[in-house]
Each structure stands twice: as C-alpha cells, then as structure tokens.
Wavefront OBJ file of the C-alpha trace (Angstrom):
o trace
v 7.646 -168.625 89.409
v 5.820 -168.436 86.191
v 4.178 -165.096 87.036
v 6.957 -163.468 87.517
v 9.490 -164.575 84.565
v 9.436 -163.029 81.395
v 9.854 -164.596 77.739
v 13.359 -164.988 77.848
v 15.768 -167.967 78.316
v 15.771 -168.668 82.113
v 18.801 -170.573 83.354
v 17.330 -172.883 86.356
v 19.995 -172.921 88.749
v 18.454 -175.387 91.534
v 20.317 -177.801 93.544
v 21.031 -181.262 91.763
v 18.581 -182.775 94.734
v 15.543 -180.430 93.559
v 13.483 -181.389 90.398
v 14.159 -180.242 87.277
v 11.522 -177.364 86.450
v 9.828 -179.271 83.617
v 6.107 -178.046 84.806
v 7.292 -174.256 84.631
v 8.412 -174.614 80.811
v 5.062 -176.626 80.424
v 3.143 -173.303 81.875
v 5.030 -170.789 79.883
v 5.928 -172.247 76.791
v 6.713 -168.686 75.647
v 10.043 -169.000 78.145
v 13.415 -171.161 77.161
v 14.201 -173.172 80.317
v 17.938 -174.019 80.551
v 18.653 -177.017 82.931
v 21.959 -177.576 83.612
v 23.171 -180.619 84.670
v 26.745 -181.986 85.011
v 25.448 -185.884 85.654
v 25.744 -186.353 82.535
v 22.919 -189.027 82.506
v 20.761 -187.088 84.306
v 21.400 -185.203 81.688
v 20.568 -187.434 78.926
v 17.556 -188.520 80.922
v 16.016 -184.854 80.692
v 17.086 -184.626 76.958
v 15.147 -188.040 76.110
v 11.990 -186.519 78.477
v 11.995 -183.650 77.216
v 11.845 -184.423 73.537
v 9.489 -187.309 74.526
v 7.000 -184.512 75.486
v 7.959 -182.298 72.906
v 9.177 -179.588 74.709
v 11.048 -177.856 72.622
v 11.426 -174.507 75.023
v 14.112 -176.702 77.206
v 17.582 -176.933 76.876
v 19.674 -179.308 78.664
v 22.933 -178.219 79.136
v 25.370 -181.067 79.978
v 27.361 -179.419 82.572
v 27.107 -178.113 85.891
v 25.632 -174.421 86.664
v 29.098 -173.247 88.290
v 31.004 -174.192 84.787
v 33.159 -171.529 83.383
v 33.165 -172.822 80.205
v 30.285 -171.609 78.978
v 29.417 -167.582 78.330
v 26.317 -167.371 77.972
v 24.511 -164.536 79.826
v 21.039 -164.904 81.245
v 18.818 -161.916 82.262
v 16.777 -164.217 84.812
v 18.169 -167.171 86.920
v 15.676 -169.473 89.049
v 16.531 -170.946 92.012
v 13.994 -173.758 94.158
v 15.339 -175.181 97.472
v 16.947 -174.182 100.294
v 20.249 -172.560 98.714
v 20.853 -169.328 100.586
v 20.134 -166.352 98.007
v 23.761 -165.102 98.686
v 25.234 -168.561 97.360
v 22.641 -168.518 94.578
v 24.201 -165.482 93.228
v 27.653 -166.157 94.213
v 27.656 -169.091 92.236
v 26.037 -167.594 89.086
v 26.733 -164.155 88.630
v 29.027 -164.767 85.761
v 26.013 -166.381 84.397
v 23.830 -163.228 84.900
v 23.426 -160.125 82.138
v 24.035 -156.404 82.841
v 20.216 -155.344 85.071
v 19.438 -159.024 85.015
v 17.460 -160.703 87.778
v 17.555 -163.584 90.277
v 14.466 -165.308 91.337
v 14.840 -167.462 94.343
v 11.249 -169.528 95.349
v 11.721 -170.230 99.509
v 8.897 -171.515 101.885
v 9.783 -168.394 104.112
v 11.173 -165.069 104.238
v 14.163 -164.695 106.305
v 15.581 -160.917 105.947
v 19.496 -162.216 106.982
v 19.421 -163.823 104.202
v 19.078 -161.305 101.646
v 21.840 -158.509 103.908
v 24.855 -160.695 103.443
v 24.307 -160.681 99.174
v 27.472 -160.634 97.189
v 28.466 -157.244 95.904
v 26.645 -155.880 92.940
v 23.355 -158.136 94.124
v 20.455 -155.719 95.540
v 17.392 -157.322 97.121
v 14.103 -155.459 95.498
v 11.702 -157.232 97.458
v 10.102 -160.842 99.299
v 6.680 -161.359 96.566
v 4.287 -164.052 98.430
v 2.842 -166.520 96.741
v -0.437 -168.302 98.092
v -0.441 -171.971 99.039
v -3.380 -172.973 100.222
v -2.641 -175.993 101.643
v 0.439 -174.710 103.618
v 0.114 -172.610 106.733
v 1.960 -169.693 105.258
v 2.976 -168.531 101.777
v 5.689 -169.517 100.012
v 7.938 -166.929 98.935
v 9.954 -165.544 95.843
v 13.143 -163.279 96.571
v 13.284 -160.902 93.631
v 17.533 -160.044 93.825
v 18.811 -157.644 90.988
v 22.266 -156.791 89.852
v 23.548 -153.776 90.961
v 22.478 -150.423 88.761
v 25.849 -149.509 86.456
v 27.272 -152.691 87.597
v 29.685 -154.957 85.624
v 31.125 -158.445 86.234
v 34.517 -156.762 85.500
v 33.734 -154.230 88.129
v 31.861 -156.642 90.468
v 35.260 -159.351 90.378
v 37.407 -156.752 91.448
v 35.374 -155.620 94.360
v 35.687 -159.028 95.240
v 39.260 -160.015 94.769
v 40.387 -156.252 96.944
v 41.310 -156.538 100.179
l 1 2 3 4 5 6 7 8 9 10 11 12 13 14 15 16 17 18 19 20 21 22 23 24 25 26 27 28 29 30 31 32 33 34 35 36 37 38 39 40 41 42 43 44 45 46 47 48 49 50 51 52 53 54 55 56 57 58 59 60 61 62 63 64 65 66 67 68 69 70 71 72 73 74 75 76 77 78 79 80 81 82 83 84 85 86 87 88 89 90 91 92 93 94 95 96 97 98 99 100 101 102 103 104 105 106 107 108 109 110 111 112 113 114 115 116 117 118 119 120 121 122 123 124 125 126 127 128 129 130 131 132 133 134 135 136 137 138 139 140 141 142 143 144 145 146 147 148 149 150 151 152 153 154 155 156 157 158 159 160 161
C-alpha cells in the first residue's frame, strides 16, 4: 500500500483481528496514519508504541472506525484482510471526502466482489502487487467515490425504496 497512498492522513480501517499498519507509517513517514481502535487498551497500547518509536505521523483514535461521533473526512481509507470491499465502504463512507479513495490490499482478485459496491462507490481497477514468495500476487482494489457524488445524496439513494 505505500506506493499507492499519497501524503495525506490515511484512516486504516482494518478489522480489529489484522495488525495495526505501524510498518506503512514507518515507510512513508510523509503520510498521517489514523488507527482507530475502540479497545480502548489496544488503544493505549498503540499510543505508548507509537510514541516509544517516535512516530509521530500516527494517530490513535480511541474509538471504533464505524463511530459517528467523529467528522472527520479522509480522502484515502486502507483496508487489509478479508473484509469484502462493499462492507469496507459501507462501513466508512461517512468517513470518506468528496473524490476520495478506498484502498483495499486482498491476496486475490475476485470481480463479484467489487459489482455489489454501495452506491456512489466505483471500482477503477485490481493493481497487483508482486510477492515473491506467494504463488500469485497480492492485490490492491483501487474503489473511488462516485464523480458529483455527496454523502447527502449518496444516504438518500440508500434510505429510497
């Protein structure tokens, strides 16, 4: 994932089981990594590591990536594991800024996965990575918003019948 980020905060929104993505804010130290967490001493934990290592591109947040409470907009969002991409953005588009993207890092490229994406989410394209010691490359799902799309407009696509 850290060739195809850009400098700007990245919210990692990878399943609590997957581990935190402390060597991709190591590799581009010119990216903000936001973890959120809502174990809240998980949470602590990557606070204290973090700082220990003096990473001061992460932020921890201390609440779980579905939480409403917070309004901050991301133009990326990172995803690891084996989330469908259509949950992935489900669960994080009100996270996601106007022409923002979705990155989601699979072992393979499975095309139903990406034609059942919530409205507003276009895939752009499957970008393999090389992994030499696997038998095939993994792969990164590059999934954009929608062109002229809103969240406004996007929720009430949704909620019609």
């Amino acid at each position: 994932l850290a060739n195809v980020i850009s400098g700007c905060p990245v919210l990692d929104a990878s399943e609590p089981g997957i581990p935190p993505g402390l060597p991709l804010a190591m590799i581009r130290q010119d990216a903000t990594l936001v973890l959120a967490r809502a174990d809240h001493r998980h949470a602590a934990w990557l606070q204290a590591c973090a700082a220990s290592l003096g990473m001061e591109n992460v932020i921890v947040a201390d609440q779980a990536v579905e939480a409403q409470c917070d309004i901050t907009l991301f133009q990326e969002i990172i995803s690891r594991g084996d989330t469908p991409p259509g949950e992935i953005v489900a669960r994080t588009r009100h996270r996601m800024a106007l022409g923002g993207r979705w990155y989601c890092l699979r072992a393979r490229f499975d095309a139903a996965e990406v034609e059942g994406l919530p409205h507003g989410a276009e895939f752009v394209q499957a970008i393999a990575i090389p992994a030499p010691s696997l038998e095939a490359p993994r792969q990164i799902l590059h999934i954009a918003t929608g062109v002229n799309q809103t969240t406004a407009a996007l929720e009430a696509k949704d909620e019609s019948p």
